[in-house]
BALUM-690537 format. One line per 10 residues: number of its first residue (from 0); their letters; for each residue z, x, y of N, C-alpha, C. Coordinates in Angstrom, 3 decimals, always signed. Atoms other than C-alpha are relative to their C-alpha. Layout:
NUM	A	Z X Y Z X Y Z X Y  ...
This chain:
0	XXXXXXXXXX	+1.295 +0.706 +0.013 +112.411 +104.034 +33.389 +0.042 -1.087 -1.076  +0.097 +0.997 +1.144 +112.121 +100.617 +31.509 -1.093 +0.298 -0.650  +0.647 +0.039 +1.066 +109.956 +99.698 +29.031 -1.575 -0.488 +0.850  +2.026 -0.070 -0.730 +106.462 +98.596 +31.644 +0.075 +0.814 +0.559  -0.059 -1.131 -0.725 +107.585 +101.280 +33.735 -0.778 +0.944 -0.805  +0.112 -0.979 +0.928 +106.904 +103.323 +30.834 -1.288 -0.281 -0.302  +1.478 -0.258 +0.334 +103.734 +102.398 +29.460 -1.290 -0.125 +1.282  +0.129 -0.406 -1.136 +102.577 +102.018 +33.080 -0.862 +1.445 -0.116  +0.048 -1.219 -0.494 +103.180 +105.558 +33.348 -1.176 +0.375 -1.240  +0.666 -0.068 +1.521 +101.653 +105.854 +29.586 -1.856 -0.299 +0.212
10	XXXXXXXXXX	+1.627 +0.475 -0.281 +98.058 +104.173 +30.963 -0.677 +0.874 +1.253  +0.329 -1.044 -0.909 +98.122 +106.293 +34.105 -0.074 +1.341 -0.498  +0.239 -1.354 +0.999 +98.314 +109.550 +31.767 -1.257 -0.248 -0.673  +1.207 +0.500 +1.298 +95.482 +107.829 +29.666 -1.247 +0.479 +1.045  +1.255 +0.260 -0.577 +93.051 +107.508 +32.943 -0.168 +1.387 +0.244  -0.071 -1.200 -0.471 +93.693 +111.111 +33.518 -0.653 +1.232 -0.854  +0.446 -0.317 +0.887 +92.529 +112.319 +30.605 -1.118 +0.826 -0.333  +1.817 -0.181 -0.067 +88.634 +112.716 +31.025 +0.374 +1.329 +0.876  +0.046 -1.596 -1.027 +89.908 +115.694 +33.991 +1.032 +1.153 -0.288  -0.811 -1.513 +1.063 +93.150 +117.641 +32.546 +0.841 -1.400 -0.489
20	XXXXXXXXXX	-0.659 +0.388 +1.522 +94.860 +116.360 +29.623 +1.734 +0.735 +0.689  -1.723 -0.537 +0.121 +99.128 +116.943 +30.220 +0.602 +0.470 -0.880  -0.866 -0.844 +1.347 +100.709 +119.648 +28.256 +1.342 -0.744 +0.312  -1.546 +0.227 +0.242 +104.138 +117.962 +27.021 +1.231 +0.822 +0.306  -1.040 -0.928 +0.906 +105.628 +121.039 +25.486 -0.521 +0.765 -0.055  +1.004 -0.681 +0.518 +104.901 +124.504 +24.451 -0.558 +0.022 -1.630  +0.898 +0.568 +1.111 +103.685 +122.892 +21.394 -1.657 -0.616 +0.124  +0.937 +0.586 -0.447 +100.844 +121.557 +23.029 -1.053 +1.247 +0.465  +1.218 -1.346 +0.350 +99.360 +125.285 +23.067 -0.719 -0.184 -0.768  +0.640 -0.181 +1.388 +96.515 +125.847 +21.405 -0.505 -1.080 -0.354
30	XXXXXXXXXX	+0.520 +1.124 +0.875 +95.657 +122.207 +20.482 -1.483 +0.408 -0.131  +1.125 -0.430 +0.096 +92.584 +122.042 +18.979 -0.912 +1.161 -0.996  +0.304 -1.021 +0.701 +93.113 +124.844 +16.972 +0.840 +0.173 -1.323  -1.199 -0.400 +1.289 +94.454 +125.874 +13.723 +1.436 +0.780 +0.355  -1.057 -0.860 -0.086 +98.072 +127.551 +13.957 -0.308 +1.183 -0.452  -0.079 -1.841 +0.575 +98.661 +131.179 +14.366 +1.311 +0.091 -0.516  -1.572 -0.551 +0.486 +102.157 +131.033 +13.669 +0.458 -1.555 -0.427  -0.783 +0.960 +1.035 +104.491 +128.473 +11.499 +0.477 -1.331 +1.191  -0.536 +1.379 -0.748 +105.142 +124.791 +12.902 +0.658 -0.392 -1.188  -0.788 +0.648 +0.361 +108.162 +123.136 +12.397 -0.606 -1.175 -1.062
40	XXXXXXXXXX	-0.255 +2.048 +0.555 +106.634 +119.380 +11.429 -1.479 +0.531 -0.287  +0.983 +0.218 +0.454 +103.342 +119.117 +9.704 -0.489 -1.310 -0.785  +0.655 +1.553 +0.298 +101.650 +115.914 +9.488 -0.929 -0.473 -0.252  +1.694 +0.056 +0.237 +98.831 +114.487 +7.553 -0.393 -0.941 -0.032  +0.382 +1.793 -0.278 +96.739 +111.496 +8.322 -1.233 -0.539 -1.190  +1.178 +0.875 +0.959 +93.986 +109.742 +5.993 -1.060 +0.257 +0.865  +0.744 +0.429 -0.261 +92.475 +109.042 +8.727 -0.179 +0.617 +1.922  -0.222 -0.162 -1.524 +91.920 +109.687 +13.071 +0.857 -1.185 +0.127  -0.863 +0.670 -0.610 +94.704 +107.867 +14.342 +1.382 -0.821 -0.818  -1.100 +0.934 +0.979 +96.757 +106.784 +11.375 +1.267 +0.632 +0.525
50	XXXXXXXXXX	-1.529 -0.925 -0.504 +99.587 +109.903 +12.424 +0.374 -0.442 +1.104  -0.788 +0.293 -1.329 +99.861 +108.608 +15.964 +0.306 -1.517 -0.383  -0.753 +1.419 +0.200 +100.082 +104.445 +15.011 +0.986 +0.412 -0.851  -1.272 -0.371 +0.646 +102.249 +105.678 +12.205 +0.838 +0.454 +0.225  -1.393 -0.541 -0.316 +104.646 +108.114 +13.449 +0.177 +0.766 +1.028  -0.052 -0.716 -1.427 +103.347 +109.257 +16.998 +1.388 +0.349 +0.741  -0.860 +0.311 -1.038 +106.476 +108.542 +18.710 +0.835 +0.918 -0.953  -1.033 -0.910 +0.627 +108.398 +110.726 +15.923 -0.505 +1.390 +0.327  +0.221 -0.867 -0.743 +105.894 +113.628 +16.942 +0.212 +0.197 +1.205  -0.139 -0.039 -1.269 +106.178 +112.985 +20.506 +1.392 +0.493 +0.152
60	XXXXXXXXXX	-1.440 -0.524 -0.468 +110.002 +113.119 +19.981 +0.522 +1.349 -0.077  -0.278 -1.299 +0.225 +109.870 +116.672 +18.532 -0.254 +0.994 +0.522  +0.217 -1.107 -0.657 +107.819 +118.500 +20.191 +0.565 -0.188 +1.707  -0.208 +0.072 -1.026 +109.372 +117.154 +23.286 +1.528 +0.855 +0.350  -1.319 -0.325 +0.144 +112.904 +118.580 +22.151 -1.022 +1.579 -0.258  +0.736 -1.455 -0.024 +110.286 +122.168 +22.027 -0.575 +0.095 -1.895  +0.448 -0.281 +1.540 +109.660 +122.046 +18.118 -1.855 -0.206 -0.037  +1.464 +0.125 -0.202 +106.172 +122.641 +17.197 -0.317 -0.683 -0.891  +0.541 +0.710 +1.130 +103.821 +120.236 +15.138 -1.235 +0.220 +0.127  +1.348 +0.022 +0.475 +100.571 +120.251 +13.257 -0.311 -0.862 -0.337
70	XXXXXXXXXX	+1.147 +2.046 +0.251 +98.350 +117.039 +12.690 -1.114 +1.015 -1.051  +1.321 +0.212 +0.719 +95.779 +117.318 +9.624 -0.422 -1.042 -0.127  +1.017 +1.556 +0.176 +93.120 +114.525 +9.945 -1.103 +0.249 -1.358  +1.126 -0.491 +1.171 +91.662 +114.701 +6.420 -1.957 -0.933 -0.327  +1.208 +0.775 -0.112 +88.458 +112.354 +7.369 -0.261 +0.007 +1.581  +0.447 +0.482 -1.286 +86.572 +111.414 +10.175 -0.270 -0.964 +0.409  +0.076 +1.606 +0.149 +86.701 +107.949 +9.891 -1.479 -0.797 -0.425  +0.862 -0.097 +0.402 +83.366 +107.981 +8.445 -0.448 -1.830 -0.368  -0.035 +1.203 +0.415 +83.773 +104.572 +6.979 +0.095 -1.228 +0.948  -0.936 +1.810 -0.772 +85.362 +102.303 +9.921 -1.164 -0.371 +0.641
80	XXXXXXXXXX	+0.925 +0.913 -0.503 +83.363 +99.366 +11.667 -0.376 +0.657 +1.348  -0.060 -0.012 -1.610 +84.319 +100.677 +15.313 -0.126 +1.557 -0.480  +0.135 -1.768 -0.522 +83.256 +104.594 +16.670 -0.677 +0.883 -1.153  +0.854 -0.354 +1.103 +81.189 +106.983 +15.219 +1.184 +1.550 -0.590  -0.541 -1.075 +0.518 +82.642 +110.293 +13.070 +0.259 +1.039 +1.537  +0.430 -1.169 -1.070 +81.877 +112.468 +16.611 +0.856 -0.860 +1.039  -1.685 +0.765 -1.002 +84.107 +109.713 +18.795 +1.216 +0.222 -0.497  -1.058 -0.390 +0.832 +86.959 +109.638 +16.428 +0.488 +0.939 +0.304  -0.858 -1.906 +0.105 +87.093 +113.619 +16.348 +0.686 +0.137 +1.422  -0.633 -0.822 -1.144 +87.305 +113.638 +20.078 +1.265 -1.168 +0.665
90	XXXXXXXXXX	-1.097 +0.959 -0.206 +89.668 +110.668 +20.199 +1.580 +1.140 -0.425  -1.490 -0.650 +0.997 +92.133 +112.406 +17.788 +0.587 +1.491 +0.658  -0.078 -1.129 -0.656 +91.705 +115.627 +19.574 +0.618 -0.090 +1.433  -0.255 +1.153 -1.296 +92.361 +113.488 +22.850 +1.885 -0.051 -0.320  -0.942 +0.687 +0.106 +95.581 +111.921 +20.886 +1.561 +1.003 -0.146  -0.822 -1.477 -0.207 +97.000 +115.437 +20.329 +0.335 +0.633 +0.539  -0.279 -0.567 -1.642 +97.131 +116.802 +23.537 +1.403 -0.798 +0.136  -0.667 +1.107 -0.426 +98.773 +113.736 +24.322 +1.549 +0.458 -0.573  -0.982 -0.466 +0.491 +101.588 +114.521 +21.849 +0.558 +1.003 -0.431  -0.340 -1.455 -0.683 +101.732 +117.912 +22.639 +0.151 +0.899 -1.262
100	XXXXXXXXXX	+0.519 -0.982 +1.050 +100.516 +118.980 +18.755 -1.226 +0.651 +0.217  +0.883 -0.746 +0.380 +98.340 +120.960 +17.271 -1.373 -0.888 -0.749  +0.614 +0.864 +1.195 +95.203 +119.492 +15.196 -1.062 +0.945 -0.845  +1.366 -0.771 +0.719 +92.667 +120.485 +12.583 -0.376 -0.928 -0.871  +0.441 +0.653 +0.889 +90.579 +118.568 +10.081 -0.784 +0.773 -0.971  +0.167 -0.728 +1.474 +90.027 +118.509 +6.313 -0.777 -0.571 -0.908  +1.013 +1.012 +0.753 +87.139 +116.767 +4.256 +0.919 +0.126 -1.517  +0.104 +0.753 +1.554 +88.524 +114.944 +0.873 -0.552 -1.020 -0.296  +0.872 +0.949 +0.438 +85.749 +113.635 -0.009 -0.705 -1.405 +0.822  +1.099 +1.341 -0.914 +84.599 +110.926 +3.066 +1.368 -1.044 +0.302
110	XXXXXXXXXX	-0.603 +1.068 -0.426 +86.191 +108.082 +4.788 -0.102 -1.233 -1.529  +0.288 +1.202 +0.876 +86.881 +105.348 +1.929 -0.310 +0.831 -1.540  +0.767 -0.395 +1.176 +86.074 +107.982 -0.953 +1.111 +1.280 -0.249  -1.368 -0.781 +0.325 +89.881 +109.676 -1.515 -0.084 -0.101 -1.841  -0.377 -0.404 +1.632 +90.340 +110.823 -5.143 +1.512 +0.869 -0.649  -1.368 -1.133 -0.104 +93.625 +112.459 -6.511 -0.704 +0.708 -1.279  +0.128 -1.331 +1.273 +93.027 +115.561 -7.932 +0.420 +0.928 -0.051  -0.869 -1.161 -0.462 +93.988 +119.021 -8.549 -1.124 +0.795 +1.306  +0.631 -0.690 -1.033 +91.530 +120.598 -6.815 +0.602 -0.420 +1.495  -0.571 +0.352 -1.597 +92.375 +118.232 -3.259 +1.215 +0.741 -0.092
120	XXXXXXXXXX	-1.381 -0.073 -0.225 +96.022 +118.552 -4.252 +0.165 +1.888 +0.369  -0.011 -1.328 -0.378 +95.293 +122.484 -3.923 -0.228 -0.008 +0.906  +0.501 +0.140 -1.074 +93.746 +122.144 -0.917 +0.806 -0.325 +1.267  -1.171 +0.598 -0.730 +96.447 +120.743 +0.643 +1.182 +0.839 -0.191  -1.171 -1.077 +0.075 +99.213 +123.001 -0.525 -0.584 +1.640 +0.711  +1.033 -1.287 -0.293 +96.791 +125.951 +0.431 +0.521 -0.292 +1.722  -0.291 +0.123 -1.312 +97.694 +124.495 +4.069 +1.279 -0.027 +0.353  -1.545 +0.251 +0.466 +101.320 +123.625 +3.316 +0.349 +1.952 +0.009  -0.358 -1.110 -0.318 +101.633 +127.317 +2.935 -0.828 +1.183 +0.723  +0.579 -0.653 -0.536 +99.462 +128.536 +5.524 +1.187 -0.324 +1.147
130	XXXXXXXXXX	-1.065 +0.471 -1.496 +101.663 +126.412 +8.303 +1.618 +0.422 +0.121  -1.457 -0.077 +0.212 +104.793 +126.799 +6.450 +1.168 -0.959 +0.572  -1.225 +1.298 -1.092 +106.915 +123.614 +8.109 +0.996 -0.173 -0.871  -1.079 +0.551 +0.175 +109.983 +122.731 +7.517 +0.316 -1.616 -0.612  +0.395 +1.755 +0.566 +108.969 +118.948 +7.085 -1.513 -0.239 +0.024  +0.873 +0.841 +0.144 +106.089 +116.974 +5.760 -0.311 -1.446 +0.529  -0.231 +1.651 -0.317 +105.277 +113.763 +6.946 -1.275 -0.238 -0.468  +1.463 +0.575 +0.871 +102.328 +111.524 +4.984 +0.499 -1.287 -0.071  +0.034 +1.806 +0.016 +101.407 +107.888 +4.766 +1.006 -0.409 -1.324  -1.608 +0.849 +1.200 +103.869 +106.007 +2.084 -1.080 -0.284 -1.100
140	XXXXXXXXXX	+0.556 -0.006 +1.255 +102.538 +105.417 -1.313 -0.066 -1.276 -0.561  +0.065 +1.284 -0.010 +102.623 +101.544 -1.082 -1.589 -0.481 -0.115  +1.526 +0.388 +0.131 +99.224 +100.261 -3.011 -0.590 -0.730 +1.099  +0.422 +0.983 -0.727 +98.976 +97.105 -0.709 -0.297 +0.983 +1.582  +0.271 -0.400 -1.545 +97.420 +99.337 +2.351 -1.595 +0.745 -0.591  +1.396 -0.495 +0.035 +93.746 +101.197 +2.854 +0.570 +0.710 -1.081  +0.188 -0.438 +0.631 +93.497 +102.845 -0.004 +0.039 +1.570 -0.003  -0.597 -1.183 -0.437 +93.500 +106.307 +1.112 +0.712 +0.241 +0.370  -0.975 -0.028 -0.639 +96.481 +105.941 +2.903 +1.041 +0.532 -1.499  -1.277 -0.353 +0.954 +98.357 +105.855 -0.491 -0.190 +1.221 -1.132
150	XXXXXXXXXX	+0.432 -1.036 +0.486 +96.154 +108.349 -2.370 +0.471 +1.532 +1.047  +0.263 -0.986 -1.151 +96.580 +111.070 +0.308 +2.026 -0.169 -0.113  -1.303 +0.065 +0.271 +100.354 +109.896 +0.036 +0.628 +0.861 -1.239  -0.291 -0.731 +1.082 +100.326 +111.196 -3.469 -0.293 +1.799 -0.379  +0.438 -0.886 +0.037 +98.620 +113.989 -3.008 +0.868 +0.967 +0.774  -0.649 -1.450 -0.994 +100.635 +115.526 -0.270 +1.171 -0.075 -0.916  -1.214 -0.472 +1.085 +103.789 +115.154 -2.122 -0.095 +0.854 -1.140  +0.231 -0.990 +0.496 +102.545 +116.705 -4.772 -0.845 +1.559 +0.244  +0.303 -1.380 -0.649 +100.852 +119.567 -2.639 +1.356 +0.743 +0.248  -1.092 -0.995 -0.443 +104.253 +120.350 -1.556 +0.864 +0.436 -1.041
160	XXXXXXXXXX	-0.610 -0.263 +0.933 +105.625 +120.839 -5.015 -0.840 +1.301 -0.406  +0.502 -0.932 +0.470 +102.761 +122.887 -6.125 +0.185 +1.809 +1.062  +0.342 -1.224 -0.997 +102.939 +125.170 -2.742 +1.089 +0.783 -0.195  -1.054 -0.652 +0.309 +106.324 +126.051 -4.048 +0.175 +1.286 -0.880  +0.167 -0.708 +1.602 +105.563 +127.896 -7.659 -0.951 +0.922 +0.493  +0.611 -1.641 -0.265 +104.435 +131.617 -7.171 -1.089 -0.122 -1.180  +1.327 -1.186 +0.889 +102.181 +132.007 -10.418 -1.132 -1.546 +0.560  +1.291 +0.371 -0.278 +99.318 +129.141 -9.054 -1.152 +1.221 +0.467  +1.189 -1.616 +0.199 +96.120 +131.687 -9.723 -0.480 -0.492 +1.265  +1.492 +0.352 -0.821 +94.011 +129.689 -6.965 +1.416 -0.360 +1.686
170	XXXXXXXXXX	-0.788 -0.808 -1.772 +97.211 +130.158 -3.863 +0.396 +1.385 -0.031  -0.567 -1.229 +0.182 +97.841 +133.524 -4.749 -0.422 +0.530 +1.676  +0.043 -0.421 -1.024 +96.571 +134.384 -1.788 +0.591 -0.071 +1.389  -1.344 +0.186 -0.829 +99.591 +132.872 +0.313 +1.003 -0.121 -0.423  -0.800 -0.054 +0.928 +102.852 +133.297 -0.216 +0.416 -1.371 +0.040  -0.566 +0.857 +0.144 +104.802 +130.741 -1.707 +0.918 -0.919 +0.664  -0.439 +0.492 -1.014 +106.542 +128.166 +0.655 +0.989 -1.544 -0.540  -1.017 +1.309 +0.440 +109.427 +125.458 +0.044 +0.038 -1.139 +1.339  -0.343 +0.778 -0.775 +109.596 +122.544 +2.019 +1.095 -0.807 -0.068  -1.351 +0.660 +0.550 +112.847 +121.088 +3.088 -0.063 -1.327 -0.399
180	XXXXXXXXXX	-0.105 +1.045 +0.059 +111.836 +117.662 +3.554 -1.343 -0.582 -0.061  +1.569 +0.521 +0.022 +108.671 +115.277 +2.176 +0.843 -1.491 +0.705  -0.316 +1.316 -0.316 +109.055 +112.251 +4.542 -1.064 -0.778 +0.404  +1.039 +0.821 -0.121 +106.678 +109.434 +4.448 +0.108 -1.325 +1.422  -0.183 +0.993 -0.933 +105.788 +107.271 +7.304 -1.515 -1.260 +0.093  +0.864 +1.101 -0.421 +104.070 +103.793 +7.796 -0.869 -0.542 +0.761  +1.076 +0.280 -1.105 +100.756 +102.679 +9.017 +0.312 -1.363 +0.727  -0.253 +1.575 -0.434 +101.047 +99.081 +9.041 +1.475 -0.490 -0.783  -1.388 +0.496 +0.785 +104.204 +96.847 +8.352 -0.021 +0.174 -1.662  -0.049 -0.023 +1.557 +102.755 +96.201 +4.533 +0.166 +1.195 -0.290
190	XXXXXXXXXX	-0.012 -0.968 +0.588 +102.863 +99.531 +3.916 +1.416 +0.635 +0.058  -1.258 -0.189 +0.367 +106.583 +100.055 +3.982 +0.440 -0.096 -1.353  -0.412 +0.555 +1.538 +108.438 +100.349 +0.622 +0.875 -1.022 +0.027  -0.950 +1.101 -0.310 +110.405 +97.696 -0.021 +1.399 +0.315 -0.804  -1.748 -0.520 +0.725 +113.525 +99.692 -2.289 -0.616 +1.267 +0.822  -0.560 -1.116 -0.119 +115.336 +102.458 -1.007 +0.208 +0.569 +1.373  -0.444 +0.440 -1.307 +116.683 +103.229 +2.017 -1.090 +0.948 +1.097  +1.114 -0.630 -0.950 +114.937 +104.414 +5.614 +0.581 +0.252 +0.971  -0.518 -1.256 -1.565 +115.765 +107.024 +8.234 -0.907 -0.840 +1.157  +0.492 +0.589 -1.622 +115.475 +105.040 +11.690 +0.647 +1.006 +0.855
200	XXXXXXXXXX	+0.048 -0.270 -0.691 +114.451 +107.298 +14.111 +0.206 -0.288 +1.631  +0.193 +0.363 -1.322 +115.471 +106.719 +18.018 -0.802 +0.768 +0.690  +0.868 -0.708 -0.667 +112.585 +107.386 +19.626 -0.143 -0.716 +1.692  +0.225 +1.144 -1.066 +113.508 +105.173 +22.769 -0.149 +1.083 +1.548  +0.238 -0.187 -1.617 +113.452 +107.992 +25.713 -1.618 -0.159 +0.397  +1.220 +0.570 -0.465 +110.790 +106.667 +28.151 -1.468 +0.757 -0.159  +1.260 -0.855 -0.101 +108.643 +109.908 +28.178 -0.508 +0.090 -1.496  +0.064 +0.345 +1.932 +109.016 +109.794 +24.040 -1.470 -1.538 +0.299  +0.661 +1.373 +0.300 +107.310 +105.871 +24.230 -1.305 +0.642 +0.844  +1.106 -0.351 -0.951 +104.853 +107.307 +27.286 -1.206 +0.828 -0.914
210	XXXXXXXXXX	+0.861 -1.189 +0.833 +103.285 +110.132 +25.062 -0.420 -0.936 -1.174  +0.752 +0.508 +1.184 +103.078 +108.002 +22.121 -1.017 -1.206 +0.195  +0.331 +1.341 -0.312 +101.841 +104.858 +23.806 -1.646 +1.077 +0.494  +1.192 -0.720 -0.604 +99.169 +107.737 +25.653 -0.909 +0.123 -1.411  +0.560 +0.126 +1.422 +98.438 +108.752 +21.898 -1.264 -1.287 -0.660  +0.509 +1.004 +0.563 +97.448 +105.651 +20.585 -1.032 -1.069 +0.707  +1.565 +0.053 -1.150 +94.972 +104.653 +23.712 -0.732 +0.722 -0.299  +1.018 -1.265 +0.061 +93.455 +107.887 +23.148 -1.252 -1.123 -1.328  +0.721 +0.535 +1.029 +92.118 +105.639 +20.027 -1.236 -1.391 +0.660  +0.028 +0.791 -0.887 +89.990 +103.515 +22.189 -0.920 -0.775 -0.936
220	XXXXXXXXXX	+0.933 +0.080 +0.660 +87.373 +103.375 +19.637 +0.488 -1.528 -1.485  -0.391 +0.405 +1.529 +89.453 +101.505 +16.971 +1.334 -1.153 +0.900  -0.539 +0.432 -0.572 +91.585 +99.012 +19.496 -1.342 -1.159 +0.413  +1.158 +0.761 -0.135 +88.369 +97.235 +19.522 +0.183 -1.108 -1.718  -0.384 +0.584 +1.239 +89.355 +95.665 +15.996 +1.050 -0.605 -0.069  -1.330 +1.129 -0.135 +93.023 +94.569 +17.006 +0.963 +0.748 +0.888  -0.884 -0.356 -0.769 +95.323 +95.573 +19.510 +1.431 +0.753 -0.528  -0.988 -0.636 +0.592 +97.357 +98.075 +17.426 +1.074 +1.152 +0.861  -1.224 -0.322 -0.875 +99.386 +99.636 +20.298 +0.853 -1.234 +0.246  -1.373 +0.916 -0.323 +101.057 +96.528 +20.845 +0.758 -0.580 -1.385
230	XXXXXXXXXX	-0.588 +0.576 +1.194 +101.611 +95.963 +17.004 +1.069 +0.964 -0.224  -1.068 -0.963 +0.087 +103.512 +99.332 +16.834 +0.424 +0.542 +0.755  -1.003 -0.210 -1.073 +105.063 +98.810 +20.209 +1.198 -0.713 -0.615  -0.701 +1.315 +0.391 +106.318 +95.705 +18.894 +0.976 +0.682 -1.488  -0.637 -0.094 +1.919 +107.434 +97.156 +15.029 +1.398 +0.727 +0.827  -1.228 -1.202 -0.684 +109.373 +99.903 +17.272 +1.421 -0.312 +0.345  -0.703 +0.714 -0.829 +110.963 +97.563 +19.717 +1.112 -0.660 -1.587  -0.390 +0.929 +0.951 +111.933 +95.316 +16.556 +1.411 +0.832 -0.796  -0.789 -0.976 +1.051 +113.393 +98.346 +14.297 +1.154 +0.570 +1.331  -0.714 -0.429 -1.183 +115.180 +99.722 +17.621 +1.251 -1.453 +0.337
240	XXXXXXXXXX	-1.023 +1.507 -0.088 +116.783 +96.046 +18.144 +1.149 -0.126 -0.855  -0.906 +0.240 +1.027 +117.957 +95.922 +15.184 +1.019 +1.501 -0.759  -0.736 -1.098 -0.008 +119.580 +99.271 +15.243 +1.071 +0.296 +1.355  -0.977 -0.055 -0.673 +121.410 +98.671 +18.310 -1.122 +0.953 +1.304  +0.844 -1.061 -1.084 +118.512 +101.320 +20.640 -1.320 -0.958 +0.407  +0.691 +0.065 -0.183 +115.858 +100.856 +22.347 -1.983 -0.336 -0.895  +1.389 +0.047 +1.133 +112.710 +101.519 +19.999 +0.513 +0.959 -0.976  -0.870 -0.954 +0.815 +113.300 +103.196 +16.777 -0.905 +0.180 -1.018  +0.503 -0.006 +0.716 +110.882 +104.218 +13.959 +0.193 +0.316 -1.485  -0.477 +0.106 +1.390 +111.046 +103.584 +10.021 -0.795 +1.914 -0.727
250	XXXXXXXXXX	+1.095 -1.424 +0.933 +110.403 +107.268 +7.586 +0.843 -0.099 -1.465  -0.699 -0.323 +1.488 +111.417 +107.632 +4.102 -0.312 +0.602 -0.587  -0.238 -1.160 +0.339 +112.429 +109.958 +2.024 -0.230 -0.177 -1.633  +0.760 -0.147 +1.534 +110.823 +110.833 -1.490 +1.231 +0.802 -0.220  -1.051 -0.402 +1.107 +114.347 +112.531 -2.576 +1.061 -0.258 +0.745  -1.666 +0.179 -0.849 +118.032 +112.559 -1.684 -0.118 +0.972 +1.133  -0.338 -1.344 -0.881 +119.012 +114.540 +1.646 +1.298 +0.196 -0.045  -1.676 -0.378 +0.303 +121.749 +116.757 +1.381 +0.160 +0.557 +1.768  -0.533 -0.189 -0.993 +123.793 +117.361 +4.467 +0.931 +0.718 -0.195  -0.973 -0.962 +0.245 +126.531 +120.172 +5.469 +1.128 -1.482 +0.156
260	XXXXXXXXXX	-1.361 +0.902 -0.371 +129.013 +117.346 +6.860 -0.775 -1.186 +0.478  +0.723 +1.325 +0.123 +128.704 +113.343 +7.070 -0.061 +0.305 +1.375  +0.063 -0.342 -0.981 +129.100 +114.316 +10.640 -1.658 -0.167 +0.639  +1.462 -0.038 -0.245 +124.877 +114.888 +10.593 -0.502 -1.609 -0.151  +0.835 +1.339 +0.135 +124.437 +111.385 +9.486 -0.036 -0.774 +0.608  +0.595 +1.212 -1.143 +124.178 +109.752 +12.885 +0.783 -0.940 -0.481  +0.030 +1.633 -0.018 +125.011 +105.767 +12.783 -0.501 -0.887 -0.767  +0.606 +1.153 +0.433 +124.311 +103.104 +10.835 -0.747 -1.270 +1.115  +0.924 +0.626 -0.503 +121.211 +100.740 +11.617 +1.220 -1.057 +0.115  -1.151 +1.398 +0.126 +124.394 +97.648 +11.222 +0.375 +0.187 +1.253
270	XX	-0.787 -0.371 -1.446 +126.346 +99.447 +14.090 +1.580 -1.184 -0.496  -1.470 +0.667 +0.618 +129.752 +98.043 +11.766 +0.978 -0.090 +1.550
């Protein structure tokens, strides 16, 4: 399937929506609901729709390979010009299906009214070791973007440090949980870092782009402000080009990754 073939198929999933929603995966149990049992990928947004423009197509790719993921939307978009708090929810709830996670939402403090503190940063590890994942994913920590995007950046990273250390008096009540990997992903272009290097994802199979492209319609409410499916069709296409694939998405990594053999490390974006 090319690339209109694909979102095609991606807009015909969209109209379908309003009567049954398409389970992906069996990750796509349950949406809607908190996890009963441990997901792989756990992902947290600022905002409704920041996780699918940001790194939909990296959820779509996982749970499509069967891995399970969790979406926390820590606002309700309370603040934005377009849709009200009660559209949003059922957008995002909409956008999850779609990508065959899980979702739940988490009040810090209001749309536009992010604070770093300990208390949030508890709050957040308190979930970190309720889900238990394997990976983190959170907006990038690049000032030049909404403002919560990079607060909420800081915060989860440091949630996942604290969720680690057994004597915190106020998680005692879950056990302690290590995460292998904190990887940050990008809303908008500015919000990329500009040192240090970045794991490009191939996210180019067609049903991968279909689910995420479905995703990010689901936002119908907030596509009324600028046509941001075609900005992070386009970033995809771009980063994918220039990696030699199809579409390909930017994540980076807040520490070194260690690997058993270079063997794991895929290809260079150059293609030497």
């Amino acid at each position: 399937m090319n690339e209109p073939a694909a979102r095609k198929h991606a807009s015909e999933r969209y109209s379908q929506m309003t009567t049954k929603i398409p389970k992906r995966s069996p990750a796509g149990k349950g949406v809607g609901r908190q996890p009963a049992e441990r997901a792989w990928l756990l992902a947290f947004g600022a905002h409704p729709d920041d996780v699918e423009f940001g790194c939909g197509a990296v959820i779509a790719r996982e749970t499509a390979a069967g891995r399970r993921a969790h979406l926390v939307v820590c606002s309700r978009g309370e603040s934005g010009t377009n849709g009200t708090p009660a559209i949003r929810t059922r957008e995002a709830r909409a956008a999850a299906e779609a990508l065959g996670a899980t979702i739940e939402f988490l009040d810090l403090g209001g749309d536009a009214h992010f604070e770093v503190s300990v208390r949030r940063v508890l709050q957040l590890a308190a979930i970190v070791r309720r889900v238990r994942p394997a990976v983190l994913l959170a907006p990038t920590t690049v000032e030049n973007q909404h403002p919560d995007h990079a607060k909420l950046g800081h915060m989860v990273r440091d949630a996942a440090r604290l969720a680690r250390y057994g004597g915190v008096k106020e998680l005692k009540r879950l056990a302690p949980h290590a995460v292998e990997q904190v990887l940050s992903y990008a809303v908008t272009p500015d919000a990329e870092p500009a040192a240090g290097a970045r794991i490009l994802l191939d996210v180019s199979p067609p049903d991968v782009v279909a689910a995420w492209t479905c995703a990010m319609e689901a936002h119908a409410s907030q596509l009324k402000t600028r046509n941001y499916v075609e900005l992070q069709l386009a970033r995809a296409r771009l980063n994918g080009l220039r990696a030699g694939v199809e579409h390909a998405v930017p994540l980076f990594a807040a520490d070194a990754i260690v690997v058993d053999s270079i063997a794991a490390l895929g290809r260079g974006a150059r293609r030497f």
